[in-house]
C-alpha positions as CSV (number, residue, x, y, z in Angstrom):
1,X,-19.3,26.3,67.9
2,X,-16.8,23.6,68.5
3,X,-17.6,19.8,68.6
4,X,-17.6,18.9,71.9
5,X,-18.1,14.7,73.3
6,X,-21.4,15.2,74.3
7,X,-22.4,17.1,71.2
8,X,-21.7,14.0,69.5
9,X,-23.5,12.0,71.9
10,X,-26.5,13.3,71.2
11,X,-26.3,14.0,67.4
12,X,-24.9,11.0,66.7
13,X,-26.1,8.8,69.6
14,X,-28.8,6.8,68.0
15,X,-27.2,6.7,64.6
16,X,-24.1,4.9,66.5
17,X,-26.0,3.2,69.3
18,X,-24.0,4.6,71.5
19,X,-23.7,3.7,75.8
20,X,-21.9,6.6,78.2
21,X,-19.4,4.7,80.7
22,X,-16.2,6.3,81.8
23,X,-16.6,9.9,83.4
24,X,-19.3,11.9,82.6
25,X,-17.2,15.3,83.2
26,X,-15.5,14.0,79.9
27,X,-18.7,14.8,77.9
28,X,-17.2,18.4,78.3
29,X,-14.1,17.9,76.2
30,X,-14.1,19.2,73.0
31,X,-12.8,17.0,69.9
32,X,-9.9,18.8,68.2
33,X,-9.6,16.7,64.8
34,X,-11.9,15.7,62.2
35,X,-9.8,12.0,62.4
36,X,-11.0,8.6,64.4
37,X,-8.5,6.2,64.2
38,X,-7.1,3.1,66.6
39,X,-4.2,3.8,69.4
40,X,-2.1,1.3,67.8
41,X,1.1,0.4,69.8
42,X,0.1,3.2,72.5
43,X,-1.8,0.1,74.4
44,X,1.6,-1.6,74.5
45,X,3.4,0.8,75.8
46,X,5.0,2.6,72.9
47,X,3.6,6.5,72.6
48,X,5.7,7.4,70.3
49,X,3.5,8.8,67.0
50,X,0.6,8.9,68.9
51,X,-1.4,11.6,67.4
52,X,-3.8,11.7,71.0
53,X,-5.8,14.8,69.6
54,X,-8.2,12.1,67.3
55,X,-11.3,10.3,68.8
56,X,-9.7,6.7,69.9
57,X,-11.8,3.7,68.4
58,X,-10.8,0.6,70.4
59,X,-11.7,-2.6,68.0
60,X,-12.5,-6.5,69.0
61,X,-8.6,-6.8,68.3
62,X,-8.1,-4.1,70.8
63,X,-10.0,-5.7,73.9
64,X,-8.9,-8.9,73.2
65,X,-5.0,-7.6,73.7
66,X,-5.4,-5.6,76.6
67,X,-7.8,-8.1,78.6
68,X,-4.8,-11.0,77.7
69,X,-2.8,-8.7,79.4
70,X,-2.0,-9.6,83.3
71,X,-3.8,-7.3,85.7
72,X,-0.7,-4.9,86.8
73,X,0.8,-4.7,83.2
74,X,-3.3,-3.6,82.2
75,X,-3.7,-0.9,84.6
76,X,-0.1,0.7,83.9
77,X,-0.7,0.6,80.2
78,X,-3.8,2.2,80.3
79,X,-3.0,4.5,83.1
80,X,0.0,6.0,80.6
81,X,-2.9,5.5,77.8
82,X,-5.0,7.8,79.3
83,X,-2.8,10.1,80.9
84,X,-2.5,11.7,77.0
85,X,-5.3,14.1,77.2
86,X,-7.5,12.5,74.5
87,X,-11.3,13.4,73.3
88,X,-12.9,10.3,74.3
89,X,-12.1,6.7,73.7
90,X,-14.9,4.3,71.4
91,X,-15.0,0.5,71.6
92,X,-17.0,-1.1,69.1
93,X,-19.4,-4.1,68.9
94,X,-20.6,-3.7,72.2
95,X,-17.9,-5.1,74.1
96,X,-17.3,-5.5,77.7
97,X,-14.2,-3.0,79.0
98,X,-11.5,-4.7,79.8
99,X,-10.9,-4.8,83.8
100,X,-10.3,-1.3,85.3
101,X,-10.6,0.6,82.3
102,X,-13.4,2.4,83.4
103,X,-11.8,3.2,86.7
104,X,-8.9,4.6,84.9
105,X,-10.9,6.5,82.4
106,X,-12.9,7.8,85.5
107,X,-9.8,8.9,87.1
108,X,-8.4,10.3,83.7
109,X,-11.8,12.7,83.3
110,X,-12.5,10.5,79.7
111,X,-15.7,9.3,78.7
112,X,-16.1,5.7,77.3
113,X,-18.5,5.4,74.5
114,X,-19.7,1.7,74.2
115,X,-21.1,1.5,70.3
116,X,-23.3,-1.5,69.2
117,X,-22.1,-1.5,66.0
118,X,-19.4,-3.4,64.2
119,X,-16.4,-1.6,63.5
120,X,-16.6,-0.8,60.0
121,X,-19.8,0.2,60.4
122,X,-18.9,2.4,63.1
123,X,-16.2,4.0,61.0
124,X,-18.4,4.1,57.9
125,X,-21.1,6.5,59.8
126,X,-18.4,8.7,62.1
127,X,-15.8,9.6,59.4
128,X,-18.7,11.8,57.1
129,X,-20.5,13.1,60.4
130,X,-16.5,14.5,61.3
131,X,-15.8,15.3,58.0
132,X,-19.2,17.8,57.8
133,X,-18.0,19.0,61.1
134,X,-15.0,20.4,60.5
135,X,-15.0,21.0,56.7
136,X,-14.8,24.9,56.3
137,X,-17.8,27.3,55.5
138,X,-19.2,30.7,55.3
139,X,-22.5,32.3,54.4
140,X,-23.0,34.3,51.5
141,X,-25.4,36.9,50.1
142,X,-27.7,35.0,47.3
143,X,-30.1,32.8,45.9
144,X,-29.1,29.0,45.4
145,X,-31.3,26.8,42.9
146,X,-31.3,23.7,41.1
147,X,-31.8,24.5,37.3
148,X,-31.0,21.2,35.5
149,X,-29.5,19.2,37.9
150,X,-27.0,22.3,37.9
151,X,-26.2,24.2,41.1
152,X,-26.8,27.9,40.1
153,X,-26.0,30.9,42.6
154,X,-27.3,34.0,42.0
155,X,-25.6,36.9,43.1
156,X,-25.9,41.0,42.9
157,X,-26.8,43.8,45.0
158,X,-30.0,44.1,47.3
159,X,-33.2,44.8,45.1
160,X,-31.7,43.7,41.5
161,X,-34.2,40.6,41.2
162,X,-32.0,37.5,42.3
163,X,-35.1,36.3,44.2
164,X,-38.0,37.2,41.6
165,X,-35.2,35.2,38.8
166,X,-35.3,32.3,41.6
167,X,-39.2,31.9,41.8
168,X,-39.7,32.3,38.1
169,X,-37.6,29.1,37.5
170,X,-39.4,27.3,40.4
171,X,-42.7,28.3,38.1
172,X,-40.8,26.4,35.5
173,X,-40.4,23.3,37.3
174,X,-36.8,24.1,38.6
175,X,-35.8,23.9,42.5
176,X,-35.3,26.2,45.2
177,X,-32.4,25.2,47.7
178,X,-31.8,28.8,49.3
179,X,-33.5,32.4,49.3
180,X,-31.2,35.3,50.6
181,X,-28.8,34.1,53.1
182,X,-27.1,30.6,51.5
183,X,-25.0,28.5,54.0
184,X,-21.9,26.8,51.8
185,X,-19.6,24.1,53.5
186,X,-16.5,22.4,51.4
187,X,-16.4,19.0,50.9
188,X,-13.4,17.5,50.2
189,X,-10.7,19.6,48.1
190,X,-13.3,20.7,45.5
191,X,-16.9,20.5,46.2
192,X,-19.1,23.6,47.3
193,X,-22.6,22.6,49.0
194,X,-25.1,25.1,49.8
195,X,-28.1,25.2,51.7
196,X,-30.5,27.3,53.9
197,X,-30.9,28.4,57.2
198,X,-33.1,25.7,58.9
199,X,-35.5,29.1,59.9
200,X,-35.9,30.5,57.2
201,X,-35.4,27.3,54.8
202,X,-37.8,27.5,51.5
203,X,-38.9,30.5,52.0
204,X,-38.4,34.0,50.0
205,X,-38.9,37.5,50.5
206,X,-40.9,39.0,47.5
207,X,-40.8,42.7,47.2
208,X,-44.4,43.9,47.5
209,X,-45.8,40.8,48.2
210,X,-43.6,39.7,51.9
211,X,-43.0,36.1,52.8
212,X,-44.0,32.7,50.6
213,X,-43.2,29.5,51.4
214,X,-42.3,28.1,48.3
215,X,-42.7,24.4,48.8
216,X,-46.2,25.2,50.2
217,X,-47.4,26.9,46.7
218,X,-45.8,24.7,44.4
219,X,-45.3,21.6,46.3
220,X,-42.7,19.6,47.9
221,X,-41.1,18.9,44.7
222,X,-40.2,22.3,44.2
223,X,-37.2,22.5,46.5
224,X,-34.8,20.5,48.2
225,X,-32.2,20.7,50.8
226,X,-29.2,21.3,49.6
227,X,-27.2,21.5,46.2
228,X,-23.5,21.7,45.0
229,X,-22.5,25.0,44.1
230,X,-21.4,24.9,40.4
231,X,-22.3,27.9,38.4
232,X,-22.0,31.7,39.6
233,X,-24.2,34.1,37.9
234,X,-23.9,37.3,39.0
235,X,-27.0,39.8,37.8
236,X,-25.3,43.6,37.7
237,X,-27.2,46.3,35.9
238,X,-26.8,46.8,32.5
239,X,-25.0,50.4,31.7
240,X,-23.2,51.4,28.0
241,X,-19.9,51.5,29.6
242,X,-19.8,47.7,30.4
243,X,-16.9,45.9,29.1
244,X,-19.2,42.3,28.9
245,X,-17.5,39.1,27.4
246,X,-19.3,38.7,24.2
247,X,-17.8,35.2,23.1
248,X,-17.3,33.1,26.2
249,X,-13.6,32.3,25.3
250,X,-12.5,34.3,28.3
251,X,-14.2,32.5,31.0
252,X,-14.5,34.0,34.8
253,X,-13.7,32.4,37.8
254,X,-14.3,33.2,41.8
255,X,-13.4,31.5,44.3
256,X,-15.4,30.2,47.5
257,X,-13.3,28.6,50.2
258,X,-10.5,28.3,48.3
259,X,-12.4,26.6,45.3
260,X,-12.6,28.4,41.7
261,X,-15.8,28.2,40.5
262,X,-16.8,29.3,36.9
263,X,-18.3,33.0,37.4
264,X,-20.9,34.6,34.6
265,X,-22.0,37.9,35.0
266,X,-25.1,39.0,33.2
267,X,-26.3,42.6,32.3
268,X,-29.9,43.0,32.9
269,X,-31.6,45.8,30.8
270,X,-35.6,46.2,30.6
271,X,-37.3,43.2,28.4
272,X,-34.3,40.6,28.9
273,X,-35.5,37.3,29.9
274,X,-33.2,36.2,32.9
275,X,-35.4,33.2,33.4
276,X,-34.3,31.5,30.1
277,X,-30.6,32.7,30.3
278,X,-30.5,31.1,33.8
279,X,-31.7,27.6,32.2
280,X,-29.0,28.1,28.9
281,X,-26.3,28.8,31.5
282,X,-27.1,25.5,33.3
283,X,-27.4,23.4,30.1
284,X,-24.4,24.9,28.4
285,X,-22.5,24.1,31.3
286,X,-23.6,20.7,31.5
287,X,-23.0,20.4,27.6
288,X,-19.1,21.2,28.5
289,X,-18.7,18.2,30.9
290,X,-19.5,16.0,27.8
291,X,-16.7,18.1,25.6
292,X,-18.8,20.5,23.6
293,X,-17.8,23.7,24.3
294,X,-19.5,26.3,21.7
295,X,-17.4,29.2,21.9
296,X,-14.4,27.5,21.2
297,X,-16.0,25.0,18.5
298,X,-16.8,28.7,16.9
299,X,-13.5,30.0,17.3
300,X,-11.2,27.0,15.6
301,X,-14.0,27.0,12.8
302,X,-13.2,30.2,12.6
303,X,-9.6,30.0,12.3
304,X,-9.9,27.6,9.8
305,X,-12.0,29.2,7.7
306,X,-9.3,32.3,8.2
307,X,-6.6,29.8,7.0
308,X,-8.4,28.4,4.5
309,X,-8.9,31.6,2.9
310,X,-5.4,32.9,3.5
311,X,-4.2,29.8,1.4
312,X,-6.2,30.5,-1.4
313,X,-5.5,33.8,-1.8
314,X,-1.8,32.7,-1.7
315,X,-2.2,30.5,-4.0
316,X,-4.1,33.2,-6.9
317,X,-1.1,35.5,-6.1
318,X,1.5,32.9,-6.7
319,X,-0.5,31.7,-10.1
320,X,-1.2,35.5,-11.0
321,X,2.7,36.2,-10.7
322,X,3.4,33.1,-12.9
């Protein structure tokens, strides 16, 4: 659903301490950009540059200009001001509006938020809520769970154990975040966060047994509300024909809104313990952030051991020939 000015009022109302004025048909528009920024020079009568689509924050340094401003040379700069068809137009610090702004906001069908706070403050709480706003997502197929401080997703078809793999590392003192259906939002360029649906949050669907809530069994310390997305493990059944990475060097990928993340896909055949795998994919892949990286460590001992005895046996030829 778009983000529309009264949306934000009443999300973020509180939060920013925020005061309707203006027109209250402006609560209607919706807000285009996930940027709040200053009008700059648009106050003194220069529009060129002005980006209009971002929510306008008026600053003390704002008032202050436009109520030195004599009364005719006011109104016609913010008549042009808000003849640009703009969200909605914050002033900070709780600051009176400058003479006939509110009339001309009224006339412009703009609301006029009035915020309490200072305006860093301001900015410090309204950039993140925007950012979350518009930052892209999706919902995916899966189970999401904190193994290690590691964001693991499990993936695979309906019925091949994702959720049973799930609950047996919540027995183990591991986290739940999501059962099923996982909601993921980007952050930034590079960062996947997933979390549940708030209905069906912390709880799982056992096969046999129906609905648990999780937190309620093995206590609130057992989940938690969301989790970057860091490790793909995707459970397929297990059948002779599999061409399975045995070494690790060639590492997997997928990517998630435009985000590769590292992709492991485990074969699942009667008496293997998922549960244990699950917790040596999360610590191997924190081991890798400090360097270590086993399969290759293997591989140039390898080589040199392969070089090593190349040269020697070059060097009994070449004393054998002499």
């Amino acid at each position: 659903m778009p983000l529309t000015v009264r949306g934000l009022v009443e999300r973020m109302g509180e939060a920013l301490s925020l005061t309707v004025m203006g027109s209250p048909e402006g609560l209607a528009r919706e807000i285009p950009s996930t940027d709040a920024s200053g009008p700059g020079l648009v106050l003194a009568g220069y529009t060129g540059r002005f980006v209009h689509q971002r929510v306008q924050v008026l600053g003390e340094t704002e008032v202050s200009y436009l109520k030195s401003l004599d009364t005719d040379t006011r109104r016609h700069n913010m008549r042009t001001y808000f003849s640009y068809p703009i969200p909605c137009v914050m002033v900070t610090k709780g600051q009176t509006l400058p003479d006939g702004m509110d009339e001309e906001a009224r006339r412009a069908g703009i609301a006029v938020l009035v915020s309490g706070l200072k305006t860093q403050e301001f900015y410090r709480i309204i950039t993140p809520f925007l950012e979350n706003e518009f930052s892209p997502s999706l919902s995916l197929h899966g189970s999401l769970a904190d193994v290690f401080g590691v964001g693991l997703l499990f993936t695979g078809d309906s019925g091949i154990g994702k959720s049973e793999c799930v609950l047996d590392l919540v027995e183990r003192g591991h986290r739940l975040v999501a059962d099923d259906l996982v909601l993921v939002r980007r952050k930034g360029v590079d960062v996947l966060i997933g979390r549940g649906h708030e209905l069906q949050r912390h709880f799982m669907e056992i096969r046999g047994v129906g609905l648990i809530d999780v937190s309620a069994i093995f206590g609130i310390h057992s989940v938690r509300q969301q989790k970057r997305i860091e490790v793909i493990v995707e459970l397929v059944v297990w059948n002779s024909g599999m061409q399975i990475d045995r070494t690790g060097l060639d590492g997997q990928t997928t990517t998630i809104l435009d985000v590769q993340v590292p992709k492991i896909t485990v074969p699942l055949n009667p008496g293997k313990n998922i549960t244990v795998i699950s917790e040596v994919i999360a610590m191997n892949h924190l081991l890798r952030y400090t360097g270590v990286d086993a399969a290759h460590s293997f591989n140039e001992r390898l080589k040199s051991q392969m070089v090593a005895k190349a040269a020697a046996v070059g060097k009994y030829l070449l004393d054998d020939d002499e």
